[in-house]
MILOKOL-201186 format. One record per atom (N, C-alpha, C): atom name; x, y, z; residue number from 1. Coordinates in nm, 4 decimals, always signed. Example, Ala and Ser with C-alpha at 12.3 -4.5 7.8 and 13.67 -1.06 7.14 Angstrom:
atom:xx:yy:zz:nr
N:+1.3190:-0.5690:+0.7800:1
CA:+1.2300:-0.4500:+0.7800:1
C:+1.3200:-0.3300:+0.7800:1
N:+1.2850:-0.2250:+0.7080:2
CA:+1.3670:-0.1060:+0.7140:2
C:+1.2900:+0.0030:+0.7870:2
This chain:
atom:xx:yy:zz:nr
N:+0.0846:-0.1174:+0.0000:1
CA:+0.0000:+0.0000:+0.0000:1
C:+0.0890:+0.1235:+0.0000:1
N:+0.1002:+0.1758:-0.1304:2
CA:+0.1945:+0.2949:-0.1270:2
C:+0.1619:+0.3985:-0.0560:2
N:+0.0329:+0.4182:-0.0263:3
CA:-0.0296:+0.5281:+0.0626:3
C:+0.0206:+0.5530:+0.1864:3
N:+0.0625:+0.3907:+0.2465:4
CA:+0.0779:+0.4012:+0.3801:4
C:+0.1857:+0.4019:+0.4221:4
N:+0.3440:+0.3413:+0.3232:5
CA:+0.4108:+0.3729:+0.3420:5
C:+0.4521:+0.5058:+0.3260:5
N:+0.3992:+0.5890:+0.2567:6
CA:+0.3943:+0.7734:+0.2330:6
C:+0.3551:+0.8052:+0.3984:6
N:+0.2824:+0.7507:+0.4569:7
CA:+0.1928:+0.8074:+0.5907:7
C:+0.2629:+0.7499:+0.6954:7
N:+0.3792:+0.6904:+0.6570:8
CA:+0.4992:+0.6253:+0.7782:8
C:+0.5969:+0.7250:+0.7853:8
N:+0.6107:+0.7771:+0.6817:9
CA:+0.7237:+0.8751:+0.6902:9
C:+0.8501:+0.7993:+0.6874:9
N:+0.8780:+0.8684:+0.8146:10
CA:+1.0404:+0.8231:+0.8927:10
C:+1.0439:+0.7227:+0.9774:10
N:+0.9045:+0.7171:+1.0114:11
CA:+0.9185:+0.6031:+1.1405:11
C:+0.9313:+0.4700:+1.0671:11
N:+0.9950:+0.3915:+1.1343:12
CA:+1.0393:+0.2661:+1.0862:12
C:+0.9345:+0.1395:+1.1079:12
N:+0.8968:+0.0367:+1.0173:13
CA:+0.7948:-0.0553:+1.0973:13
C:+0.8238:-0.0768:+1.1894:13
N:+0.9303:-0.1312:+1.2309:14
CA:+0.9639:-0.1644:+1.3700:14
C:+0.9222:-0.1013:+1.4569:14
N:+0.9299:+0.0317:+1.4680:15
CA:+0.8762:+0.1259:+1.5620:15
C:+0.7674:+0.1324:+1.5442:15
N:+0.6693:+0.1556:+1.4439:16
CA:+0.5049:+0.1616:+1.4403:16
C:+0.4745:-0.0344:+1.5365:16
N:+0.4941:-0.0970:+1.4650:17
CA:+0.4757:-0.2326:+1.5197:17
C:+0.4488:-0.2382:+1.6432:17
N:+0.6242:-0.2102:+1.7266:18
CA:+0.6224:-0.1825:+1.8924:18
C:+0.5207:-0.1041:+1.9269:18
N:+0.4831:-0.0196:+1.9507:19
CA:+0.4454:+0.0682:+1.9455:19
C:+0.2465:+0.0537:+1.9752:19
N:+0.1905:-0.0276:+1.8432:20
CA:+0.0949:-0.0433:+1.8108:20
C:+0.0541:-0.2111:+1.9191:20
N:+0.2124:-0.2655:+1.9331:21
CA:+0.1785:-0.4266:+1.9571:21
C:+0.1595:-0.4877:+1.9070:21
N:+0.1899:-0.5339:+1.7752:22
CA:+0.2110:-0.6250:+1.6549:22
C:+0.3329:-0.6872:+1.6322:22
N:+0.4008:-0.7923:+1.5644:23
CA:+0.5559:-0.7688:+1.5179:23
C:+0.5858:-0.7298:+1.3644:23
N:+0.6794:-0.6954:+1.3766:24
CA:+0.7334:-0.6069:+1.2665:24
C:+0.7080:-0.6861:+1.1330:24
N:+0.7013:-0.8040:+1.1312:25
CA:+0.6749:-0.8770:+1.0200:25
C:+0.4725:-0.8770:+0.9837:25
N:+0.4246:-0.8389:+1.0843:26
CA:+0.2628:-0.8641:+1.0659:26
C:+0.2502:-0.6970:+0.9884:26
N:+0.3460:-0.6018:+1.0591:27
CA:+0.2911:-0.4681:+0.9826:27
C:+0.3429:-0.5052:+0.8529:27
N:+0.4732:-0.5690:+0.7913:28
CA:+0.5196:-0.5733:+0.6751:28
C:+0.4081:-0.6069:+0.5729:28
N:+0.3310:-0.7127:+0.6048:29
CA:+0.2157:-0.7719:+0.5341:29
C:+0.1354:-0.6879:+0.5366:29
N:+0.0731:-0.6063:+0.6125:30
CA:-0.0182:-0.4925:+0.6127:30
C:+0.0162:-0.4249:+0.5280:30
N:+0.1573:-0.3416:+0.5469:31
CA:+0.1741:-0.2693:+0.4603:31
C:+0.2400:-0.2870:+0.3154:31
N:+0.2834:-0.4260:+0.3177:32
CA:+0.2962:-0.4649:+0.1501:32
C:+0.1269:-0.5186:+0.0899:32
N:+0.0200:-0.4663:+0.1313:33
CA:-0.1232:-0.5395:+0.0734:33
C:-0.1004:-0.6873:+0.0883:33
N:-0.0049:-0.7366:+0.1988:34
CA:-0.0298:-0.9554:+0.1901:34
C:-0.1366:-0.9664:+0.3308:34
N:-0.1998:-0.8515:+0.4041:35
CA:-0.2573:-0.8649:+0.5290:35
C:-0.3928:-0.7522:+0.4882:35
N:-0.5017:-0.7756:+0.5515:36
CA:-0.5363:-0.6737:+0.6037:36
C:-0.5517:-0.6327:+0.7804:36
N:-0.5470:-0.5741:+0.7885:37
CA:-0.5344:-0.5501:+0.9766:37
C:-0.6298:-0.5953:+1.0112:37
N:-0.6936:-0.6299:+1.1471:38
CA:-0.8364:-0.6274:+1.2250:38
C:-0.8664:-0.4646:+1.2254:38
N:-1.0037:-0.4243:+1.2488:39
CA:-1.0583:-0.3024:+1.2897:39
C:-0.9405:-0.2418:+1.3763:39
N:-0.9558:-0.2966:+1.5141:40
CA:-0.8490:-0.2262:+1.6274:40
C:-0.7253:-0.2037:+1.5922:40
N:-0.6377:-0.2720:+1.5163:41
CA:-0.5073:-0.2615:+1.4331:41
C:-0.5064:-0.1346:+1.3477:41
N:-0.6133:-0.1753:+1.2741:42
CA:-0.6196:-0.0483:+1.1484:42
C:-0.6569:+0.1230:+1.2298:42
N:-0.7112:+0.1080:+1.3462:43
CA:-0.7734:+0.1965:+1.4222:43
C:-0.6307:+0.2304:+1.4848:43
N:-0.5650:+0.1456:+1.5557:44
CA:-0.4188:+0.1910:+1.6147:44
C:-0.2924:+0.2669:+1.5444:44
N:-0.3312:+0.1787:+1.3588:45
CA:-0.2052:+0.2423:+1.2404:45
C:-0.2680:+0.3908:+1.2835:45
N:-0.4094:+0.3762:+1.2498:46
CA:-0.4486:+0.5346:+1.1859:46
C:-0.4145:+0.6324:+1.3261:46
N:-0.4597:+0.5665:+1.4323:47
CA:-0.3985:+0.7484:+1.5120:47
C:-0.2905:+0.7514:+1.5486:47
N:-0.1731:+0.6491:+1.5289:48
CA:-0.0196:+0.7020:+1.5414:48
C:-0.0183:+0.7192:+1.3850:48
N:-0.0515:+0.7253:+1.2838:49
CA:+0.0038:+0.8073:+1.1664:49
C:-0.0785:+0.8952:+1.1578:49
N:-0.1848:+0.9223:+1.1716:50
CA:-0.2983:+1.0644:+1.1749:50
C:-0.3665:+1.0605:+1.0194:50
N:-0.4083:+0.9262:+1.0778:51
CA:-0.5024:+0.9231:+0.9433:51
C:-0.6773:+0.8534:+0.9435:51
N:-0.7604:+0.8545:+0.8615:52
CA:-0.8792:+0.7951:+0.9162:52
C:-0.8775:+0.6111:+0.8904:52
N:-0.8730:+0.5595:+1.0034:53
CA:-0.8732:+0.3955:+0.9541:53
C:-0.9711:+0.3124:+0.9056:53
N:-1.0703:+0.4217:+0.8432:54
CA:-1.1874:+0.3473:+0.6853:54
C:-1.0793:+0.3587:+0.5928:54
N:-0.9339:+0.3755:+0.5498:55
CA:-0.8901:+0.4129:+0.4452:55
C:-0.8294:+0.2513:+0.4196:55
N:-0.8512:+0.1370:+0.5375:56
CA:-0.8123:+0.0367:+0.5149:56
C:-0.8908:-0.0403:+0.4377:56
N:-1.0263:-0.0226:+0.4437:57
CA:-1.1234:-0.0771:+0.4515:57
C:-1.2202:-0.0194:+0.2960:57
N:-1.1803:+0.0192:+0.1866:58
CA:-1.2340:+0.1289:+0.1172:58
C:-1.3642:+0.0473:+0.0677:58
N:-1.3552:-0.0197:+0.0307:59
CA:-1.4620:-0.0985:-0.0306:59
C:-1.6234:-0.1288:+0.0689:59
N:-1.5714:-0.0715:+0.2006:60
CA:-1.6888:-0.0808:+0.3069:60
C:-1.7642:+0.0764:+0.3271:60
N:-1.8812:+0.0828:+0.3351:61
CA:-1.9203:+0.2047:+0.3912:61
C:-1.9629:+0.1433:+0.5633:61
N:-1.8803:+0.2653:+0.6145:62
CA:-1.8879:+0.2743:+0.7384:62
C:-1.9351:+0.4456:+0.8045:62
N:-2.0419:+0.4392:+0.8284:63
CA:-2.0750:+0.5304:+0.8657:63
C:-2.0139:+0.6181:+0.9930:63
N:-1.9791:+0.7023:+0.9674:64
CA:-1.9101:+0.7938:+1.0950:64
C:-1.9274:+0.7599:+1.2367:64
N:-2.1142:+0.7478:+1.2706:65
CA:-2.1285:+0.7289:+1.3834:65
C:-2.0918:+0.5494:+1.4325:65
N:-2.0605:+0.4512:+1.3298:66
CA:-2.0291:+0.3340:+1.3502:66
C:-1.8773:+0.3169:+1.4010:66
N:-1.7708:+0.4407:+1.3240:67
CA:-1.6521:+0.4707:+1.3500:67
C:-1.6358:+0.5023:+1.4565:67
N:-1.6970:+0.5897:+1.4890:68
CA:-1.6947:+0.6280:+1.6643:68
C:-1.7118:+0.5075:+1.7736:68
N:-1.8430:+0.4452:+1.7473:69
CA:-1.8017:+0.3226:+1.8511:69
C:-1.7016:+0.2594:+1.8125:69
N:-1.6872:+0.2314:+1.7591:70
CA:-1.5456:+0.1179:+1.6886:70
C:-1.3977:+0.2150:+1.7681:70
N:-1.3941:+0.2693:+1.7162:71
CA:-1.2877:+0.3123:+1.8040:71
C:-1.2665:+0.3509:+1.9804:71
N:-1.3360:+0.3636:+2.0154:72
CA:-1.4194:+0.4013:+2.1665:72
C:-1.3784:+0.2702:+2.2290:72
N:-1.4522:+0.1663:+2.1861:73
CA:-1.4036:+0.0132:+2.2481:73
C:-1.2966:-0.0415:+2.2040:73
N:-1.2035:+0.0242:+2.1014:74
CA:-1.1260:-0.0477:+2.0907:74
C:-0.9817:+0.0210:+2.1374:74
N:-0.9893:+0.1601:+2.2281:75
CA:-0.9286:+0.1621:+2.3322:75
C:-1.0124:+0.1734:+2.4535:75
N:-1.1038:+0.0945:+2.4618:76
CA:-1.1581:+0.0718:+2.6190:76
C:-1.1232:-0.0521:+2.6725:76
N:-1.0836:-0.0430:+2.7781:77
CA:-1.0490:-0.2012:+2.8345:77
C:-1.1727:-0.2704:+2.9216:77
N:-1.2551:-0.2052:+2.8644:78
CA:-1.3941:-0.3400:+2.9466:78
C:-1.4060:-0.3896:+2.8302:78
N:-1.4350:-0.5205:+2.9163:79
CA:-1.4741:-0.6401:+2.8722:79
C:-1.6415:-0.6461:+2.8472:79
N:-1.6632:-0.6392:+2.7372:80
CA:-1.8232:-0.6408:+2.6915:80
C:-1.8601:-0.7738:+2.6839:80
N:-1.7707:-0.8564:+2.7128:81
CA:-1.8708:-1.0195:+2.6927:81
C:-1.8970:-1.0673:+2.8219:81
N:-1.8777:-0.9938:+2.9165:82
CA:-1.9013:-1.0523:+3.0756:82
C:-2.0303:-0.9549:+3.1622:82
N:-2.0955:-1.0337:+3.1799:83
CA:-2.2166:-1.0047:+3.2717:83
C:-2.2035:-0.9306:+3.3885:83
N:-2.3036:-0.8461:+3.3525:84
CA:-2.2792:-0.7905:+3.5302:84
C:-2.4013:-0.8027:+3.6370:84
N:-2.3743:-0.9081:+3.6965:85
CA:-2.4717:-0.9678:+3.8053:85
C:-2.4189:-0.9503:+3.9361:85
């Protein structure tokens, strides 16, 4: 994805990887088009490079307000599959 290596700049995969919590070989595939990320991955590239992370996803319409939750839980650390009794 030439886009995204343009939107890496200087930083090195290695460092986005660390960084994000991936290894350096899973961003390689991402960013040579052999991967696509999960939501939370693509959500993590996009706000350490400052970009919107539907740009992974182009072929999907995702509506803004769907983006917002999506990202919301996917830096929230509750656990939504456990009951609260």
């Amino acid at each position: 994805m030439k886009w995204l290596i343009e939107k890496r700049g200087n930083m090195t995969q290695s460092f986005i990887a660390n960084t994000i919590g991936i290894t350096q070989q899973a961003y390689s595939n991402i960013e040579n088009g052999n991967r696509t990320p999960s939501m939370a991955t693509a959500i993590k590239i996009a706000e350490l490079l400052g970009f919107d992370w539907r740009l992974f996803f182009p072929k999907l319409s995702i509506p803004k307000s769907y983006s917002e939750i999506a990202e919301r839980k996917c830096n929230d650390d509750t656990d939504y599959t456990k009951s609260e009794h």
